[in-house]
Every structure is written in C-alpha cells, then in structure tokens.
SESEKE-931556 format. One line per field, with one value per residue (C-alpha): residue in one letter; x, y, z. Coordinates in nm, 4 decimals, padded with zeros to 6 digits. Layout:
<fibas>
rest	c(a,...)
X	c(X,...)
Y	c(Y,...)
Z	c(Z,...)
</fibas>
This chain:
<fibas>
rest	c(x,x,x,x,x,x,x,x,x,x,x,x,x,x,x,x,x,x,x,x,x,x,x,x,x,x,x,x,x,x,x,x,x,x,x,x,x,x,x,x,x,x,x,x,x,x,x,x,x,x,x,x,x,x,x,x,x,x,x,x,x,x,x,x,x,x,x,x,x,x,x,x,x,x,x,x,x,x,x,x,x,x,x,x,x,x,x,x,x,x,x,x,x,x,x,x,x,x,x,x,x,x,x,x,x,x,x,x,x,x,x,x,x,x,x,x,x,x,x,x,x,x,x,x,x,x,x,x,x,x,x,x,x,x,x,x,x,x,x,x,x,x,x,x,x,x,x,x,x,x,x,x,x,x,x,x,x,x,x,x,x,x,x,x,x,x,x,x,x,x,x,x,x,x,x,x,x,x,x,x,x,x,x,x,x,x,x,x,x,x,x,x,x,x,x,x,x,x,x,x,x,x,x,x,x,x,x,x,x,x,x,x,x,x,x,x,x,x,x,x,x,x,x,x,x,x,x,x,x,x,x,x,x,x,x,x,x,x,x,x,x,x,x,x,x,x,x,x,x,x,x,x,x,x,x,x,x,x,x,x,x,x,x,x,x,x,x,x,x,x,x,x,x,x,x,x,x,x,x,x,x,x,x,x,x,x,x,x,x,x,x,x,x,x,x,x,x,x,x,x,x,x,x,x,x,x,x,x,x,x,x,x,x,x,x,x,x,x,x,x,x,x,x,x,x,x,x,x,x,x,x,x,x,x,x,x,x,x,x,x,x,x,x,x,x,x,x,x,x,x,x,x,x,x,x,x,x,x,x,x,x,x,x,x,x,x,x,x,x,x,x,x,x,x,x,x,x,x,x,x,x,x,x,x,x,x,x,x,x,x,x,x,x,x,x,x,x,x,x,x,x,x,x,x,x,x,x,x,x,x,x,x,x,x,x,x,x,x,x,x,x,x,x,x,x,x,x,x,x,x,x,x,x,x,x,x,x,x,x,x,x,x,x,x,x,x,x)
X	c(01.3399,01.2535,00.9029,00.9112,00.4815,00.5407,00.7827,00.6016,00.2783,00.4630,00.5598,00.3065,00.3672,00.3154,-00.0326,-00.1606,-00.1255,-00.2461,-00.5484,-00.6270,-00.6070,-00.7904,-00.4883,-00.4200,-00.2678,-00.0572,00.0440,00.4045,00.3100,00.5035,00.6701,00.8006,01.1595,01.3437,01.2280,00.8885,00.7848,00.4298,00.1499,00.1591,-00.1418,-00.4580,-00.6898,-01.0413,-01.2271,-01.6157,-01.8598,-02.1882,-02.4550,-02.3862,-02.0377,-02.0089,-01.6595,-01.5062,-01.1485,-01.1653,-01.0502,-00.8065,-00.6540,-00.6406,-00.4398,-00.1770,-00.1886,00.0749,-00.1745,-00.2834,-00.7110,-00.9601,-01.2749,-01.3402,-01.0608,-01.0522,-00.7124,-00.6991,-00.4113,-00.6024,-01.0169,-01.1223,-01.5190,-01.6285,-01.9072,-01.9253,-02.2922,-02.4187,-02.6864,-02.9607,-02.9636,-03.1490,-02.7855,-02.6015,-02.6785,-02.4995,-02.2227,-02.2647,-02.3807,-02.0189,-01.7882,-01.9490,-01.9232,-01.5338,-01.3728,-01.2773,-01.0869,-00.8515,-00.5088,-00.2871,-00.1704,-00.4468,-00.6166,-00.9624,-01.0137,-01.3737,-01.4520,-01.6786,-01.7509,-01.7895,-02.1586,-02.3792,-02.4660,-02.7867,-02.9051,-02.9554,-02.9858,-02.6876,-02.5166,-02.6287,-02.5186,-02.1701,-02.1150,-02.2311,-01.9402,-01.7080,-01.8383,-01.8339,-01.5134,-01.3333,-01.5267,-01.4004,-01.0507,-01.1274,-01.2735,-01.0305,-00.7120,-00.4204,-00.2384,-00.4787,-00.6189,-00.9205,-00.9667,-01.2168,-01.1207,-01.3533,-01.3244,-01.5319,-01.8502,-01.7985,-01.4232,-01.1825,-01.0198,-00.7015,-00.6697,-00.6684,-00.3853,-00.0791,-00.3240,-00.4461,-00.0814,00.0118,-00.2577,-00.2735,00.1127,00.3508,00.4407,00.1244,00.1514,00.0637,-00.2297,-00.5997,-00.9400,-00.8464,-01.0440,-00.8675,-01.1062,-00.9453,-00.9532,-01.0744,-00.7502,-00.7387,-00.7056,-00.3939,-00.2751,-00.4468,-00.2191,00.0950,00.0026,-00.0689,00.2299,00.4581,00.6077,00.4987,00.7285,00.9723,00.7694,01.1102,01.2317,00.9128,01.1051,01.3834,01.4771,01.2866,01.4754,01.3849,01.4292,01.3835,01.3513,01.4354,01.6169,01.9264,01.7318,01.4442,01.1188,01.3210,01.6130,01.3818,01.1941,01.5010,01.6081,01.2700,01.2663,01.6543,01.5532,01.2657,01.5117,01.4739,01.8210,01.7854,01.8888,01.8495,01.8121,01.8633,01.9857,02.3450,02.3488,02.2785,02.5174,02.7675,02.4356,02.2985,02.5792,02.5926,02.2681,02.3210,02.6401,02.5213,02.2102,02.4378,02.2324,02.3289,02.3586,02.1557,02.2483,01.9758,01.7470,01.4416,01.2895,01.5742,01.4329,01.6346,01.5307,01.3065,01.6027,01.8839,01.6274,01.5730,01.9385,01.9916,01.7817,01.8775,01.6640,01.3625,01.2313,00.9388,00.9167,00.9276,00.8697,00.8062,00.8917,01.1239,00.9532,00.9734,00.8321,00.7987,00.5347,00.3938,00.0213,-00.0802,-00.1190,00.2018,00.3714,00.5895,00.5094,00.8553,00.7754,00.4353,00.6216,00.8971,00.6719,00.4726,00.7117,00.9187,00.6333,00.3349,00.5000,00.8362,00.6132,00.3707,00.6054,00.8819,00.5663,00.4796,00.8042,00.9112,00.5608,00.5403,00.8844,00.8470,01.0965,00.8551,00.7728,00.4600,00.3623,00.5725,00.4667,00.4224,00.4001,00.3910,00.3757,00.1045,-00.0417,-00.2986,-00.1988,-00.3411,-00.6272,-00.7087,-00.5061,-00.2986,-00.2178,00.0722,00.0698,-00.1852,00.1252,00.1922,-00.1416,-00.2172,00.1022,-00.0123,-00.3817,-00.2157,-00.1231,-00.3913,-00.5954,-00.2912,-00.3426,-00.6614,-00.6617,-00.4444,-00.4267,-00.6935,-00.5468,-00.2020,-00.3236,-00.4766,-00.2622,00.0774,-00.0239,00.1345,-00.0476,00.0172,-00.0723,00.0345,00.0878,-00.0537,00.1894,00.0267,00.2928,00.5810,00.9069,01.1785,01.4247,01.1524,00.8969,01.1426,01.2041,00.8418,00.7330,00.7276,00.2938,00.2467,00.4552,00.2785,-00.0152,00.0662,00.1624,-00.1558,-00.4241,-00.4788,-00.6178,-00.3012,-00.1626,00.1618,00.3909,00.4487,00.8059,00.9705,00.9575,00.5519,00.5782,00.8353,00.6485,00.3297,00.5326,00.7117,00.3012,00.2102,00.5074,00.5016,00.4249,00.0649,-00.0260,-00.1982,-00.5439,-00.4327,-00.4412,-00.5736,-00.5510,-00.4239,-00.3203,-00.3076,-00.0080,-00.1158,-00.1771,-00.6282,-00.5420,-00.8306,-00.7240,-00.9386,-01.1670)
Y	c(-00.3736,-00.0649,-00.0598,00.0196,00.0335,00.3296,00.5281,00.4484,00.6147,00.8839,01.0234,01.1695,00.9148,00.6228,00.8295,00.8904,00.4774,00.3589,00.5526,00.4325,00.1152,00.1329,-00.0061,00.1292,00.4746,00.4199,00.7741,00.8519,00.8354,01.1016,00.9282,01.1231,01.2803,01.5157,01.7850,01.7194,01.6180,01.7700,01.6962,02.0456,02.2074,02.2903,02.0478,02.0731,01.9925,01.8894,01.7487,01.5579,01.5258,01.6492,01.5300,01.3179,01.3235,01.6245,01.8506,01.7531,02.0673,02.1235,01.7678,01.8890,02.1904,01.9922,01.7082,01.9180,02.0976,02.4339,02.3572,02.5368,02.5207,02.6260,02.4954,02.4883,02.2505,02.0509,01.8675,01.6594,01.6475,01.5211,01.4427,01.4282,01.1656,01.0424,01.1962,00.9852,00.7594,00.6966,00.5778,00.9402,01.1032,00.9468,01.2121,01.4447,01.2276,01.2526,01.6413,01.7540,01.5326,01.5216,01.8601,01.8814,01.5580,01.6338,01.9298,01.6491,01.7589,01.4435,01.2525,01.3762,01.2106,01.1714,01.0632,01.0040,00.9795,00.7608,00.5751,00.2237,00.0542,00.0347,-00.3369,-00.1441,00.0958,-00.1255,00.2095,00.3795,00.0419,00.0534,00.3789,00.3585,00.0247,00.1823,00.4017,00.1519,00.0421,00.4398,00.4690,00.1520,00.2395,00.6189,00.4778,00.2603,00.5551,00.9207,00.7492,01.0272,00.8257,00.9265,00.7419,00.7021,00.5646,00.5266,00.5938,00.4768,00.6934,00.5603,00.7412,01.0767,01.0170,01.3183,01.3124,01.3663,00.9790,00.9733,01.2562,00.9859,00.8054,01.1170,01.2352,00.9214,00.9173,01.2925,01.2696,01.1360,00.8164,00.6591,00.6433,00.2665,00.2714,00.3447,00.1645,00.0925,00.0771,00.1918,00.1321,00.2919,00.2024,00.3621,00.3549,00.2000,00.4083,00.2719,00.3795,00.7122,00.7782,00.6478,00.8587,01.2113,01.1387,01.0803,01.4512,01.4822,01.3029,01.5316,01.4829,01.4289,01.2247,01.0220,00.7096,00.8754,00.6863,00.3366,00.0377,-00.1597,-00.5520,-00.5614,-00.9681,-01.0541,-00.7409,-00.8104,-00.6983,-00.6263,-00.5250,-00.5829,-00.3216,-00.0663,-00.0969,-00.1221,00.2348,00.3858,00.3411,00.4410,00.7594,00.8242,00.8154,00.4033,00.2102,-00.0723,-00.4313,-00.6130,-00.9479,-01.2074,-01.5718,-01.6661,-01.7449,-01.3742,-01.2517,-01.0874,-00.8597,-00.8128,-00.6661,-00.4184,-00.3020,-00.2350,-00.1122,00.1715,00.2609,00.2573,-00.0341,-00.3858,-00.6593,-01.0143,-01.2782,-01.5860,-01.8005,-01.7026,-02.0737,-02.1320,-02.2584,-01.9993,-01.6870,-01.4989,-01.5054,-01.4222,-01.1119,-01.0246,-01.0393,-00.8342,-00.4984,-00.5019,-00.2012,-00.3103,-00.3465,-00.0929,-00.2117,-00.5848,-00.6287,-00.9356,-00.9580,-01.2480,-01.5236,-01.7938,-01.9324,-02.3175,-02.2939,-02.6287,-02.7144,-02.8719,-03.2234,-03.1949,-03.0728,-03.2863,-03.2207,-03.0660,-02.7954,-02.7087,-02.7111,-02.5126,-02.2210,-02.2736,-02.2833,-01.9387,-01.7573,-01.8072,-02.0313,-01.8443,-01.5307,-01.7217,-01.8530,-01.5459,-01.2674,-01.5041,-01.5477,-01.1818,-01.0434,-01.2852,-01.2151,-00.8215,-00.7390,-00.5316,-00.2506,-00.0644,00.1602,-00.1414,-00.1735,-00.5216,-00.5269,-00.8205,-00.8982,-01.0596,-01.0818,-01.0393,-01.3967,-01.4543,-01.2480,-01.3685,-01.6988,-01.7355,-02.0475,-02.2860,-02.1220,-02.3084,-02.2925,-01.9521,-01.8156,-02.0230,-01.8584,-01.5293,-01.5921,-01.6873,-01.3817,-01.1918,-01.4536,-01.3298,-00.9991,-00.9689,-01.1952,-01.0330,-00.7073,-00.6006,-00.8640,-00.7226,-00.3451,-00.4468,-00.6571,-00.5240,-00.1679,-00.2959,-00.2799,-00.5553,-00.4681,-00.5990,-00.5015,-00.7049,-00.6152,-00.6607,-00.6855,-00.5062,-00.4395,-00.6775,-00.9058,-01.1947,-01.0129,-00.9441,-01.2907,-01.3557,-01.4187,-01.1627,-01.1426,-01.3035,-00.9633,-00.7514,-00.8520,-00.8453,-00.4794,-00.3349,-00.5407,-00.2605,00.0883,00.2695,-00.0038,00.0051,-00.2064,-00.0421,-00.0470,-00.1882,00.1914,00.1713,-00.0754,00.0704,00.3651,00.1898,-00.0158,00.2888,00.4727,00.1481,00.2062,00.5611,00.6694,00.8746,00.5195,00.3895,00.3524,00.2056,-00.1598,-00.5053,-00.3787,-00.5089,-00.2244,-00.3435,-00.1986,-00.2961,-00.0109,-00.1684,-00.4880,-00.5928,-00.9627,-01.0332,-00.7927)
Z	c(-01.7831,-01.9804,-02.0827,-02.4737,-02.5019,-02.2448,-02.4409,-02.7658,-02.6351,-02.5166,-02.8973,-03.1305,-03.4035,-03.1037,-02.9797,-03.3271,-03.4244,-03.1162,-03.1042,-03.4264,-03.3330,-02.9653,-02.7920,-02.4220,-02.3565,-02.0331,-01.8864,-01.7222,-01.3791,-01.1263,-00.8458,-00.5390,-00.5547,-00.3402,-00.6197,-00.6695,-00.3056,-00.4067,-00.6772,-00.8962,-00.7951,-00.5178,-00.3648,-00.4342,-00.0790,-00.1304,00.0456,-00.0106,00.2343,00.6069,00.7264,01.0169,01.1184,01.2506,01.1764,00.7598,00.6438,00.8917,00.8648,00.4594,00.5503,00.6569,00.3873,00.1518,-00.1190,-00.0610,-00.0171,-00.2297,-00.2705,-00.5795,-00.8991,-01.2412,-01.2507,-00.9081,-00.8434,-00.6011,-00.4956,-00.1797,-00.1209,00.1850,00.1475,00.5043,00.5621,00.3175,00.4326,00.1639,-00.2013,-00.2551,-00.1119,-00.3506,-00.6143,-00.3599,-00.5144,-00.8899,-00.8010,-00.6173,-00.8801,-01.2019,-01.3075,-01.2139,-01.2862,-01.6245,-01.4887,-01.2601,-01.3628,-01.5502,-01.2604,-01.0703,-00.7433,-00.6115,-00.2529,-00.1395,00.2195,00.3169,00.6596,00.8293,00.6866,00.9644,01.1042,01.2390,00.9169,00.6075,00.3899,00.5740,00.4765,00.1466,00.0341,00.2166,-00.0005,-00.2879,-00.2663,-00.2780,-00.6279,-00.7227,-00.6339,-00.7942,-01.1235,-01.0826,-01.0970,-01.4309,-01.6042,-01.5233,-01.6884,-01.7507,-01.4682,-01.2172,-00.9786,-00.6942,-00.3345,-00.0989,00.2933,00.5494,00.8637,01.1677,01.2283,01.4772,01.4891,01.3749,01.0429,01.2220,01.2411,00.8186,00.8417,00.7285,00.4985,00.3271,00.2891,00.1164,-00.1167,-00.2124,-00.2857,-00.5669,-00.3483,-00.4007,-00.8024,-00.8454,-00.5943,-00.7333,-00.6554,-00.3478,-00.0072,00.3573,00.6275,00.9458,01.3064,01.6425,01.7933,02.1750,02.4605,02.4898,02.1693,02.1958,02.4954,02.3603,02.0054,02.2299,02.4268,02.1103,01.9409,01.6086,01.3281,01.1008,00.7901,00.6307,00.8069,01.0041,01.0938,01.2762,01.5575,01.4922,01.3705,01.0591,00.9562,00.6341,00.5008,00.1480,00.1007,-00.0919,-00.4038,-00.5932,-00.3693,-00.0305,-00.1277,-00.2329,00.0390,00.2759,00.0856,00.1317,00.4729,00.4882,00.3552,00.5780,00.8401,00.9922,01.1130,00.8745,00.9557,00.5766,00.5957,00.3386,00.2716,00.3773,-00.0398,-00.1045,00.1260,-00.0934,-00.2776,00.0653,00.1832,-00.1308,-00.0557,00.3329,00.2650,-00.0101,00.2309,00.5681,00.7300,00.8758,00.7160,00.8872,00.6405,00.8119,00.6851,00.7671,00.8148,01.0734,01.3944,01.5689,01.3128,01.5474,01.8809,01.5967,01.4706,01.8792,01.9628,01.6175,01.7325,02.1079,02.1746,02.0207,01.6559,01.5238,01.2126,01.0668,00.7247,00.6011,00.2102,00.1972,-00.0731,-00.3405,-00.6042,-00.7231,-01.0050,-01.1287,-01.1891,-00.8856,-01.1318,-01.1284,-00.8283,-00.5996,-00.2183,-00.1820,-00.3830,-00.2241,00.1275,00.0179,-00.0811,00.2272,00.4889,00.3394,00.2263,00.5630,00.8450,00.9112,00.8996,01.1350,01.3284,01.3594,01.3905,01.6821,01.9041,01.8503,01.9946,02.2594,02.3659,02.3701,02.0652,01.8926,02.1516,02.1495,01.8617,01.6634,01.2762,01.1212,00.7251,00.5482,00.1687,00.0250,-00.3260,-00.6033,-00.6534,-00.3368,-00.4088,-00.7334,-00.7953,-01.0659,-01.2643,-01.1821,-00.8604,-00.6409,-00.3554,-00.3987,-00.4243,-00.0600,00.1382,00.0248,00.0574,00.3783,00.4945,00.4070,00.6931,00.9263,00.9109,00.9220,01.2747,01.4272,01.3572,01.6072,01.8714,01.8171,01.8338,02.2038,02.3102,02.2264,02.0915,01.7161,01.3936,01.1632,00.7593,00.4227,00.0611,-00.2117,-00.5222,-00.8911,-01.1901,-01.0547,-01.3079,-01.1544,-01.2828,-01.1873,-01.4542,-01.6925,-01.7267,-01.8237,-02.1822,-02.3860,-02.4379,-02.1252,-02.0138,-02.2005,-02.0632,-01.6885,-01.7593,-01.9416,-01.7166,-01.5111,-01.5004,-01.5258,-01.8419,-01.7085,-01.4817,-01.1210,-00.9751,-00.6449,-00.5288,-00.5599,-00.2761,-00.0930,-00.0460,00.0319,00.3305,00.4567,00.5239,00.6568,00.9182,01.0093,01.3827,01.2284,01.0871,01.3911,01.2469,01.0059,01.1118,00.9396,00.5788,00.3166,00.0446,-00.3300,-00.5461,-00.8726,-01.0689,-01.0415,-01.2040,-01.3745,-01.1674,-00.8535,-00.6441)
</fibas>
C-alpha cells in the first residue's frame, strides 16, 4: 500500500507544513538494485583507543566503498572502538565522531566496532556496554534515512570474520536496519576448516549451489524472501499450504523454483521437506505464520493452540527431525522469523507474542549447540511494521502509527527482510550465529 505521508514529505509544499507543525520527516530510503549495488560515496575508517582485533582495514577494502581516512561527504563511517576499555576512553568516542557526523551523506551509515564485555574487567565491561547505548541513541538522532549499528567482534580475533556482516550493513540491502547490535562468534575449529576449505562465494551470486526451503512463501515476506535468495543464486523449494497452492505456484514458477505445497504442522512435514532436497538443504527458513488476535479474556483455547503449534512447535519440531536426521549438511543456515511482538508484546496478541518470543528462546539455545554439533548456524529476523497486505488492512491511525514509531518514520518492505535472511544465509555468515536481527526501521516498541 503506497505510503502517501512519504510522498507528501517528499514535496516542498509537504516539507514546509510539516516542519511547521513538528510532525516526522521520513526520508526515501535507497534499497539495493542491480544499478545501484553501492552506497554513493567513500568510507570514513576511524578508530578510538588502541584496536584489538586485527586485518580492519583490509577487511574494509573489500566491503564495496573505496576507504578513506579523511572525508568531507562519507557514504559510510566505520569506528573502530574495540580498544575501548575505560569510561575515560569513551571520549575517544565523542572525539573521532562528533566532529564528522553531520557530514554523513543522506542515507548514510555508521558502524561502530566494539567487542564482547569482559566477565573478568568490570570497566572493560562497562565501556563496551556503554557503546551499545551510544550507538542505539546515534541511530535516533542522524535521521536523513541513515542509520547506526554496533558489531561486537571477539577480543584478538580478525575482522575477517565481520567481512559478510560489514558488507550487509555498509550496503543498500540493509535500509530498514539501524540500532541494532551483532555480537559475532569464534567460529569452531570445525567450522574454521570447513570455511578455509570452501572457495570464496561470487559476491553476485553467494548462494550458488545451496538449496533453499522457503516456508510461507506463496506471498508477502516468504516470496520476497524466496526471490532474494533466487537472485543470490539458491535452488528454491517454496513451500506453502495445500490452500495456497495455486499463488504458490505463481511465485515458484516466476522465480524458477519448486513448488512444496504441505502443511507445515503435518506429522510427516520434516521427511516430506528431507525427501524434497535429496542432496541436502543449506538453508531453511522458517517464515510460515498466523495470527488469531483476541485479548487473552477472551480467547478460546483453539485459537491460542493454533498460533502455537504453526508459529514455535512445527519449527521446534521440523528444525529437530531434519538436524537429527542429517538433511541440513554442514555449513547449513537456519533462519527463522520472529518478532518485535515477541520482543515487546503487543495487545490482543498474548499467543502471538509467545510463539515468537518463542523463537527467539530457540535460537538462542541452539545456535551454539547446532554450530558444534552439526557445523549449522541457526538465526532469526524480528520484522517491525512491514508494508503487506496484512498492514494494509490495519486501521487507518493505528497504521499510521505503526509506520512513524521508529527512527526512520516509515514502514519497511518484505525486501528489508529478504535481504536481512539472505546475509543470515550466506557461506561468509558463519560467525554469525544466535542472533536475532531486528528489521524495524528502530521501532520505538521494545529494547
């Protein structure tokens, strides 16, 4: 549904009233297309205290922006914060951004490195957190459709391991994502040797070669993310209801992927999934989901188990057979799709809020356990108000107000979460592992 505020604010009669009146000024954000692949512009590389993981600027080099050091219209800035370990180093901070974030170019992003807070150094602790606060404050304040995030790289590790996640984040694909925190993992040896022993992706095509179930993807979120990865080169299976079957089969059909119509709550999903990707699946994502709002005063126990059995126990259940029975080989990707409903809760929606609260407990469990026990990384996206034919059915204020409750005052788009899926599932994304990656634009809802 077209977003009238959005165009409004974009004319000189719509930026000269709402001014006046103090109402939000959302700014077109740039999304990634075959023609602009690339945020116009350098990347300003800083640094604040004494760094403490190795190969930064060379893991820059390669992140798509040409690296400067010294800007007067960035594109992107990257601060390397990692040797921060006092509350006295935190000026390093204010020192190395405050005289050049005014100069962030519209559509702009800031990436501060930081690393893991110590268990052992309160003060080390202390001033890594602190960033975290910086950073998510950073990304209520720049506006222009820019945005901030904090990456936490583990102490003495290389950068190298950040490469994917500093590609994503310096690049037009991650549009709807700001304030956000991706703490990285030591990978296992394991992984380190399948990872050295694996050629380096096509960046155009990173997914070449790996097979994709995509659940819930006869529209909305699921197609777009079952195009996204399409286009990054993934054999798609898209899977959807047996009732869906005819617009499932549109969408696999226009992207040149299968078509699985199952019910994912079948007892026999996981064998039917298995039997459907013969040579293995390295990438399940879980979107497939419903909603049964009622206040919980008034909410039958049919509707509560409904929500819970499509939304957490088929993923429970299905994550479970398929990596016990060796369908998802190693270097597999598990993404799942959670919620700031689940983050947050939301009203009418005590079901909905627990199945996604749900999987945010599932990932986090097993993520590690799945890393060393099957060499998989299990994540999941938490979508905010995303423009679908679900929102546009909303109220019109209660709308309104879903869109501009955020930093960037606008709605994101199914794309937003495609592309934050398709990073999650790249072969460079194996530190990346137990996080769960808010697409929300910095809704003001929730932590």
């Amino acid at each position: 549904m077209a977003d009238r505020y959005l165009h409004l604010t974009g004319t000189a009669p719509g930026r000269f009233l709402t001014r006046r009146l103090g109402l939000p000024q959302p700014a077109p954000l740039r999304r990634w297309t075959l023609e602009t692949p690339h945020l116009d512009g350098p990347l300003l590389h800083l640094t604040a205290g004494v760094p403490t993981v190795t190969e930064v600027a060379e893991t820059l080099s390669r992140a798509g922006l040409p690296v400067v050091s010294r800007s007067d219209r960035p594109a992107a800035i990257v601060l390397d914060a990692t040797g921060v370990a006092t509350a006295a180093g935190l000026g390093d901070v204010h020192a190395a951004l405050h005289p050049v974030v005014r100069s962030l170019a519209p559509g702009g992003r800031i990436v501060v490195l930081g690393t893991v807070p110590s268990p052992d150094d309160h003060h080390q602790a202390a001033a890594q957190q602190a960033l975290e606060g910086f950073v998510r404050s950073l990304g209520k304040e720049i506006g222009r459709g820019s945005t901030a995030q904090l990456v936490r790289i583990p102490g003495g590790a290389s950068a190298h391991a950040a490469e994917s996640t500093l590609r994503f984040l310096l690049s037009p694909r991650s549009a709807y994502v700001s304030g956000q925190v991706i703490e990285l993992t030591s990978a296992t040896p394991d992984q380190a040797a399948d990872q050295a022993a694996t050629p380096a992706p096509d960046p155009a095509a990173p997914l070449t070669g790996r097979t994709a179930l995509v659940t819930g993807a006869a529209r909305g979120i699921g197609a777009a993310v079952a195009s996204v990865l399409a286009r990054d080169g993934a054999q798609v299976i898209a899977l959807d209801v047996p009732g869906a079957r005819e617009e499932l089969e549109r969408t696999a059909d226009r992207l040149g992927a299968t078509a699985l119509p199952l019910d994912i709550t079948a007892r026999d999903a996981a064998d039917r999934i298995a039997a459907a990707a013969p040579d293995g699946l390295g990438i399940l994502v879980h979107n497939a989901g419903i909603t049964r709002d009622r206040r919980l005063a008034n909410m039958p126990a049919d509707r509560w188990a409904s929500v819970i059995e499509v939304n957490l126990d088929s993923v429970l259940r299905t994550t479970d057979e398929l990596l016990k029975a060796g369908a998802i080989p190693r270097g597999g990707r598990i993404v799942a799709t959670a919620s700031i409903a689940g983050i947050a809760g939301n009203t009418g929606q005590t079901n909905y809020a627990a199945g996604k609260a749900g999987i945010i407990g599932l990932v986090r469990s097993l993520g590690p356990r799945a890393a060393a026990d099957h060499g998989v990384t299990v994540n999941a996206v938490a979508p905010g108000f995303i423009e679908t034919k679900m929102t546009a059915a909303v109220p019109l204020f209660i709308r309104e107000a879903g869109r501009r409750m955020n930093s960037l005052s606008q709605g994101g788009l199914p794309v937003d979460v495609a592309e934050a899926v398709a990073w999650f599932a790249q072969p460079g994304s194996t530190a990346v592992n137990g996080q769960v990656l808010r697409v929300c634009g910095q809704s003001l809802l929730g932590a």
